[in-house]
N, C-alpha and C positions, 0 to 999 in steps of 0.2 A: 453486321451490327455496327452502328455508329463509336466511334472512340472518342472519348474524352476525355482533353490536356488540362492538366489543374496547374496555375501555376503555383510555383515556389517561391513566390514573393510577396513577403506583406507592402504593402502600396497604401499612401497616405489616407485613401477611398476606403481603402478595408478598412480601417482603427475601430476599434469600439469605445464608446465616447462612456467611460468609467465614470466623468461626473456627474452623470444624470443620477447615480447609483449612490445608496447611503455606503457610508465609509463605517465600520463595524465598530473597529479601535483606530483610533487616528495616530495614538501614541506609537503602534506599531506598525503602520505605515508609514509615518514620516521621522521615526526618530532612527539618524543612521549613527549606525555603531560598530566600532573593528571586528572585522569577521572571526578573529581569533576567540573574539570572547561570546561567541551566540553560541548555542543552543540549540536543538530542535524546542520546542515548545508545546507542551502539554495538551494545545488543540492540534499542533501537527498529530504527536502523538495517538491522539485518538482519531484522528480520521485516517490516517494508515489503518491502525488495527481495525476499524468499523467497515471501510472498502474494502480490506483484503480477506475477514472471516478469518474464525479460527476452523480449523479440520484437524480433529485428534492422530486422524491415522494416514498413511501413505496414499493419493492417489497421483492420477498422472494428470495436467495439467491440460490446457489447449494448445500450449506452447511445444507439448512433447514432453516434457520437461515433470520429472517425478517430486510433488512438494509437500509436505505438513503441515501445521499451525497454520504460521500468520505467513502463509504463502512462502514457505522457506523451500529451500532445497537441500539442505545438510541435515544430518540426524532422522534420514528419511528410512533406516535398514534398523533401525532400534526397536524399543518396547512401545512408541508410539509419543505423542507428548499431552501431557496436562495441558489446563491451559498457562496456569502459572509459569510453568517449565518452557512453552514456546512464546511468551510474553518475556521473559527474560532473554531464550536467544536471538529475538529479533530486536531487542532493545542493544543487545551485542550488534547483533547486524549492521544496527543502524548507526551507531556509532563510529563503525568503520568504514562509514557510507560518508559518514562529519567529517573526518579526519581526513577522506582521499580529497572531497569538494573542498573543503577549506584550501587546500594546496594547488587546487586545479583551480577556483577562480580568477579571472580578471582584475579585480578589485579589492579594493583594501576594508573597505568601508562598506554597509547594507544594512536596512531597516530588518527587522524581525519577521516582517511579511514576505519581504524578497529570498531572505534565507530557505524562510521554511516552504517556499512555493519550490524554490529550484533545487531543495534538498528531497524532496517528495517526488519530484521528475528524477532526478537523478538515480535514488535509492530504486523505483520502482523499473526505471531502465537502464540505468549504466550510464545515461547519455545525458550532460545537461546542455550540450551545444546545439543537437538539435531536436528537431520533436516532428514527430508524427509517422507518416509509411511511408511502404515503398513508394505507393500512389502520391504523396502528399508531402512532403517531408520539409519543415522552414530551419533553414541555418542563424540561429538565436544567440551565437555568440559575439557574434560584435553589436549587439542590440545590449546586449548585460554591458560589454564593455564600456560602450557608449552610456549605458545608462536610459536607453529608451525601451522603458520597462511599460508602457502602452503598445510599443510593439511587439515586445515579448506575451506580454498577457494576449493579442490577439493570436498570435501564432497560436499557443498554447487553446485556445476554443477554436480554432479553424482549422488544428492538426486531425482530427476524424479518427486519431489512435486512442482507446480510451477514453469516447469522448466526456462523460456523464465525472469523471476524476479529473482531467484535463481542464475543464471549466471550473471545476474546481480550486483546482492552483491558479487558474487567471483570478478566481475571485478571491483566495486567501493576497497573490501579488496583489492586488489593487485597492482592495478593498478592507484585508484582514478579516473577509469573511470565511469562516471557515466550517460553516454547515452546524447542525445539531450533534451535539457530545452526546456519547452513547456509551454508559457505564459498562466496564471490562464482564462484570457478572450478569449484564445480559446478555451481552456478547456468547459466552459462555453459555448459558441457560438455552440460547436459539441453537448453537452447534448441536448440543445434546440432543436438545429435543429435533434437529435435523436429523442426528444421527440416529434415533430411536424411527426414522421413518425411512432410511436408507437401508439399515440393516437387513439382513445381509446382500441385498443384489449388489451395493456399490463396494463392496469388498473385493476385488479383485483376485485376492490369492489370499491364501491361509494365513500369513502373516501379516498382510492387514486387516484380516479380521482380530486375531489376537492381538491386535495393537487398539482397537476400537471397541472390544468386550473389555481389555485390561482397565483403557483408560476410563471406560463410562464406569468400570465399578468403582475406580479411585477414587472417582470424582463425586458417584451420587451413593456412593456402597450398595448399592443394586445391582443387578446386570441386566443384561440388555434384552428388552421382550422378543421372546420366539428363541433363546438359543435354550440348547436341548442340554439335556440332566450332565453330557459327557462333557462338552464344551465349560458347564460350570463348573463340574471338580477339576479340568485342565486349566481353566485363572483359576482358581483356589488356589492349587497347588502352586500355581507360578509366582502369587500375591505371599504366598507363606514362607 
C-alpha cells in the first residue's frame, strides 16, 4: 500500500483567510486583556459541557481510560454522579486547568477568544503547544508566542484530532464564534433519556448499574424501565 507523509508545517498556502468569515463578538476578539484577570466564559462553558455529554455512571472511554459526567475521570468507583454533582466537579476541574495555563503561557496579554480557544485545547488534552496526532501533529507554541493566531487557528482545523471540536476553537480564536448554547437541563434530559435506552446492556458490571438505577431515580424519582422488583427494593434501601 502506498504511504503518506503529512507535513508538520503550517505554510503561508495553508492559512485560512478568517476575513471572509463574519466575526460573532468583535469586543472579544480584539479586546486584549492580562491573562491574570480572564475567565473561561460562559459560552466556553457551555460548549465543553454540550461536546463532552453528561453519563451518570462509570463506563470505559475510547482512550482506555474509565470516565463519568462531563467526561471526568475521578469520582468514577462512587454512587455515580447527578448532573449537578458532575457540573460542579468539572467546573472544579476546569479551573485547575485556568490556574496551570495561566502560568504556562507565553504572554502577558490575550483577547477573550484567544483564552478560551487555547483553554478548551488544553483542558481537553493536557497540551496547548501542540495539537493534533501521531499522523499529524503542528507545534503551535511559538505561533501564540509570536502572536500569529491565523496560524494557530489553522493548525487547530488541519490537526484531524478531534476534528468537528478542533474547528471549533479555530472558530471561537478568530471569530468568537462559539456554536449554539445548549441549556444544562437538556443536556440532562438527553443523558437520561440515553440512558433509559442503554439500560441495562451498557452497564458493564454491577456497580455501574447501581450507579445508573441510583442516579435516574434521584434525578427523575422513578426508576429505570425493565429493572426487576429486587433491583428496586436494593436503591430503595440504598436511597433510605
Amino acid at each position: 500500500m502506498p504511504s503518506f507523509v503529512l507535513s508538520n508545517t503550517i505554510t503561508d498556502d495553508m492559512l485560512v483567510d478568517y476575513t471572509i468569515f463574519t466575526v460573532k463578538n468583535s469586543d472579544r476578539v480584539n479586546n486584549l486583556q492580562p491573562i491574570k484577570n480572564l475567565e473561561a466564559s460562559d459560552e466556553l462553558i457551555n460548549f465543553i459541557i454540550r461536546t463532552e455529554d453528561y453519563v451518570p455512571y462509570a463506563y470505559l472511554d475510547v482512550d482506555g481510560i474509565t470516565k463519568i459526567g462531563y467526561n471526568l475521570s475521578i469520582e468514577t468507583n462512587g454512587n455515580g454522579l447527578t448532573e449537578q454533582e458532575a457540573y460542579t466537579i468539572f467546573i472544579d476541574q476546569l479551573k485547575i486547568a485556568e490556574r496551570k495555563l495561566k502560568q504556562l503561557l507565553p504572554i502577558d496579554t490575550i483577547t477573550q477568544s484567544q483564552y478560551d480557544a487555547l483553554l478548551s485545547l488544553y483542558f481537553r488534552t493536557g497540551d496547548f503547544k501542540k495539537v493534533g496526532t501521531d499522523i499529524r501533529k503542528f507545534n503551535i507554541y511559538e505561533f501564540i508566542k509570536e502572536r500569529k493566531w491565523n496560524y494557530v487557528a489553522t493548525a487547530l482545523t488541519n490537526s484531524g484530532n478531534n476534528r468537528t471540536i478542533r474547528q471549533t476553537e479555530a472558530k471561537i480564536l478568530m471569530l468568537g464564534d462559539y456554536g449554539s448554547m445548549k441549556r444544562r437541563h437538556f443536556i440532562k434530559a438527553a443523558s437520561l433519556k440515553k440512558l433509559e435506552r442503554d439500560y441495562p446492556a451498557k452497564m458493564l458490571t454491577d456497580q455501574t448499574k447501581i450507579q445508573a438505577e441510583r442516579v435516574y431515580f434521584v434525578e427523575t424519582q422513578r426508576f429505570l424501565p425493565g429493572m426487576t422488583q429486587s433491583r428496586k427494593r436494593f436503591i430503595s434501601k440504598q436511597l433510605t
